[in-house]
C-alpha positions in Angstrom: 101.3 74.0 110.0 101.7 77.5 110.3 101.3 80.4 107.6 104.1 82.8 108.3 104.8 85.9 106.5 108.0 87.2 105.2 108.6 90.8 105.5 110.8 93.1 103.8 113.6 93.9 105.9 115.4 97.4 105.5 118.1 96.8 103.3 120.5 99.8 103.9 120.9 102.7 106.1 118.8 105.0 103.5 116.3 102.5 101.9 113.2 102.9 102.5 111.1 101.2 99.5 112.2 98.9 96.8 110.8 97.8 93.6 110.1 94.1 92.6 111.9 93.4 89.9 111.3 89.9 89.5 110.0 86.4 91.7 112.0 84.0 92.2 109.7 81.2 93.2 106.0 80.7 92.8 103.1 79.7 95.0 103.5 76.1 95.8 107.7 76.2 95.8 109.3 74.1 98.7 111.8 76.6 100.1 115.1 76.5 102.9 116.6 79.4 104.9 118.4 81.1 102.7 116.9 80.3 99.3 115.9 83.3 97.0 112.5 84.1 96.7 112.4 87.7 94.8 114.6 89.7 93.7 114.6 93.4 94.4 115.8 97.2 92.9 116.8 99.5 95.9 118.1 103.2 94.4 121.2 101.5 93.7 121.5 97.7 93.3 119.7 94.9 92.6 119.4 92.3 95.8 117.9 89.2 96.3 115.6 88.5 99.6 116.1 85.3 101.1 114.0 83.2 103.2 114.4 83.1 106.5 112.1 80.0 106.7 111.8 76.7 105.7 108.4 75.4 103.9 105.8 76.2 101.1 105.1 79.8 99.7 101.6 79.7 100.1 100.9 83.5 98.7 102.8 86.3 96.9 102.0 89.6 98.5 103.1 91.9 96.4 103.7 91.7 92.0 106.8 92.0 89.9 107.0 96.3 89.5 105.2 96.9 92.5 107.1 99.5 94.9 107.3 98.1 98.4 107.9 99.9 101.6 110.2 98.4 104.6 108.5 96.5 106.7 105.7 95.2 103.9 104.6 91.4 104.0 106.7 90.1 100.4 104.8 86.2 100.9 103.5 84.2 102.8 105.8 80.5 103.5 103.6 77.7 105.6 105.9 76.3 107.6 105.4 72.7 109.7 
């Protein structure tokens, strides 16, 4: 088993940071690829982030009205 971390990807041409608006799992949810795991406020929208992994969230990173740059670890997911 590996601990991998999910980062923030950039979500638009002139997003930089984002704020947590809400998690969508918890530590200790089985997630897929594409399953939400938090949902995010750029200066316009709300988006979801996905998982790009398969496995357990293991830690959360970063709390509900937290500001989060690009690039910033969001959890962690162990995968097998």
């Amino acid at each position: 088993m590996s601990e991998t971390p999910v980062v923030l990807a950039r979500l638009g041409d002139t997003v930089d940071e984002v704020v947590i608006v809400e998690w969508l799992v918890a530590v200790g949810s089985e997630v897929q690829p594409g399953d939400p795991l938090v949902r995010v406020e750029t200066d316009k929208v709300e988006v979801d982030v996905e998982s790009p992994y398969a496995g357990t969230v293991s830690a959360l990173s970063v709390a509900e009205g937290d500001e989060v740059p690009t690039g910033a670890t969001l959890c962690v997911v162990t995968t097998a």
